[in-house]
C-alpha positions as CSV (number, residue, x, y, z in Angstrom):
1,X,0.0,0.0,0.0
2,X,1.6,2.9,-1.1
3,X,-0.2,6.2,1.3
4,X,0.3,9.3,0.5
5,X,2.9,11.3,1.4
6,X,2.1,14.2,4.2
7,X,4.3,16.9,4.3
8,X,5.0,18.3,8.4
9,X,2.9,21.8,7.5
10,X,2.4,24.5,10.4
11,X,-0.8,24.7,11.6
12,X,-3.7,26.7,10.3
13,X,-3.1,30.3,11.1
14,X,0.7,29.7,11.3
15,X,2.7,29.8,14.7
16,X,2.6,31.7,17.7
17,X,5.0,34.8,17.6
18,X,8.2,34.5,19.4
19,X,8.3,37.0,22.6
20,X,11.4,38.8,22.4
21,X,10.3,42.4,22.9
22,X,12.4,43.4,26.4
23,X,10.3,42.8,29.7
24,X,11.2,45.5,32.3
25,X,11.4,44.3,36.1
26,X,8.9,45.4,38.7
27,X,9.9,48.4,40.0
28,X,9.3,48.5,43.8
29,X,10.9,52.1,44.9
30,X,11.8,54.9,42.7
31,X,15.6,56.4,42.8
32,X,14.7,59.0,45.2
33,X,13.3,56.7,47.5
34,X,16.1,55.1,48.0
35,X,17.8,57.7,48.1
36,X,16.1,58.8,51.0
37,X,16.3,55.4,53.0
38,X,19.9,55.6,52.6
39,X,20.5,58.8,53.9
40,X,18.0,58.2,56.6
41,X,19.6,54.7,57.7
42,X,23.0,56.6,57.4
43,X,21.8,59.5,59.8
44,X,20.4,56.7,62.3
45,X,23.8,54.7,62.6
46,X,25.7,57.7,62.7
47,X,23.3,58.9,65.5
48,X,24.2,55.5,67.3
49,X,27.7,55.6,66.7
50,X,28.0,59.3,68.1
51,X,26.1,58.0,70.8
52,X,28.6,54.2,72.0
53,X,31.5,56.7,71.1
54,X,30.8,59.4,73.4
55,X,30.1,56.3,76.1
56,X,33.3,54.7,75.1
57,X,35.2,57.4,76.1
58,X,33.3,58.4,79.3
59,X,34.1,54.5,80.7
60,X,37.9,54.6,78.9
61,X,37.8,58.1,81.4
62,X,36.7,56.9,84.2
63,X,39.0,53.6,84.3
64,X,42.1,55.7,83.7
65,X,41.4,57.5,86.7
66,X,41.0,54.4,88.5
67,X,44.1,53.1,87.8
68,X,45.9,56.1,88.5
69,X,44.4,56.3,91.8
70,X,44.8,52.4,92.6
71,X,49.0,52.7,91.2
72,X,50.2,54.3,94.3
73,X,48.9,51.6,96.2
74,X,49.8,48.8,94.3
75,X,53.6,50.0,94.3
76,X,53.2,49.9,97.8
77,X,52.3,46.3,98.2
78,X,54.8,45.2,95.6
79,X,57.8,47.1,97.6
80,X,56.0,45.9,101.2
81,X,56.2,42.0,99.3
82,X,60.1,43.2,98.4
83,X,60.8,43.8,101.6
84,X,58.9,40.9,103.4
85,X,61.4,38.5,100.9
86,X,64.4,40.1,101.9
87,X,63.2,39.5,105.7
88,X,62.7,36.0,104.6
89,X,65.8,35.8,102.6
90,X,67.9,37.2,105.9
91,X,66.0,34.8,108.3
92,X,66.8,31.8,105.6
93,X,70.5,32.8,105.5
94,X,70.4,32.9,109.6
95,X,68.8,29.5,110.0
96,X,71.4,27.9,107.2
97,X,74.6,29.1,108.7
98,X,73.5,29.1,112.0
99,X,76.0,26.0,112.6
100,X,79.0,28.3,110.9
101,X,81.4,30.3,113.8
102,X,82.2,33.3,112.7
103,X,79.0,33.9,110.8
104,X,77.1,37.0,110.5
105,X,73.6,37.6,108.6
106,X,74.5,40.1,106.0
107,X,78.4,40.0,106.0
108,X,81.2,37.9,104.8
109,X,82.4,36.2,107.8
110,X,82.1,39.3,110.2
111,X,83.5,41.5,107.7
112,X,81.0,44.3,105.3
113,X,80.0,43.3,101.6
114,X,79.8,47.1,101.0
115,X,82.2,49.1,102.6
116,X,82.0,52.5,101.4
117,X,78.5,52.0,102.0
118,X,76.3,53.2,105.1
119,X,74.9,50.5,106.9
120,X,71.6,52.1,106.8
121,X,71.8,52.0,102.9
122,X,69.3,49.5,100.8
123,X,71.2,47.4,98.0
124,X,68.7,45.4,95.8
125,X,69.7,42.5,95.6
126,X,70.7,40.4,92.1
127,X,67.6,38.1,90.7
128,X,69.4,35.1,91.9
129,X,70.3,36.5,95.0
130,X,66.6,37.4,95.4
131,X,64.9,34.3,94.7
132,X,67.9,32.3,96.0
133,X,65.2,30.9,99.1
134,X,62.5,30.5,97.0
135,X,61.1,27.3,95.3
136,X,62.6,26.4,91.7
137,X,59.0,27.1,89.9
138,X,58.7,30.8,91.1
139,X,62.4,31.4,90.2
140,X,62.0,30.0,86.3
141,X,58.5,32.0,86.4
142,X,59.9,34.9,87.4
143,X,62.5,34.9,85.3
144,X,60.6,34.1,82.2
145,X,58.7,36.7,82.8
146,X,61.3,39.1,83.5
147,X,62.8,38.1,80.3
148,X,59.9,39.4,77.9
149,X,59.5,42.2,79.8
């Protein structure tokens, strides 16, 4: 059986058009309004900022006046805990060559480290001389610190 032949035609009326014309988004606010926003967002945080800032600084005010009222007496404790480690350094040294004739707290053998010195005069001590009494772990703490410092 030989059909006919049916040639693939469009339909009747021809094909849809193509779209292709441009298709503009929705516009939701104009250029000045967002303008606007802007400037009025801008006005608020600056507002806010002004606002931490100028509490910022009162606090940053009110600790340095703190500190400089607490220093004095914090020097004083750390020269009071200076002293109370000599006293224990000269009691240590009293106790350990207690046993020793001829031994004075403070002297070589009876006779003045210092000489030209008055005996009333303070001489600080080295860092080993200091912590010579003390336990191994607050020595190397100590001096670690006193090396990065």
């Amino acid at each position: 059986m030989d059909a006919a032949k049916k040639q693939d035609m469009p339909p009747p009326g021809g094909y849809k058009k193509i779209p292709f014309a441009r298709v503009p988004a929705k516009v939701y606010f104009t250029g000045w309004q967002m303008l606007g926003t802007y400037a009025a967002v801008t006005t608020v945080g600056l507002y806010i900022y002004y606002l931490n800032a100028k509490m910022i600084k009162r606090e940053e005010i009110e600790m340095r006046s703190a500190e400089n009222v607490i220093f004095p007496v914090l020097i004083a404790e750390r020269d009071r805990e200076f002293l109370k480690q000599l006293r224990r350094n000269r009691d240590e040294e009293a106790k350990l060559m207690a046993n020793v004739p001829g031994w004075e707290v403070g002297t070589w053998y009876g006779e003045p480290i210092y000489k030209t010195l008055p005996k009333d005069k303070l001489v600080s001590p080295s860092f080993q001389e200091f912590y010579a009494h003390t336990d191994w772990k607050a020595l190397a703490k100590r001096a670690h610190i006193k090396l990065w410092s």
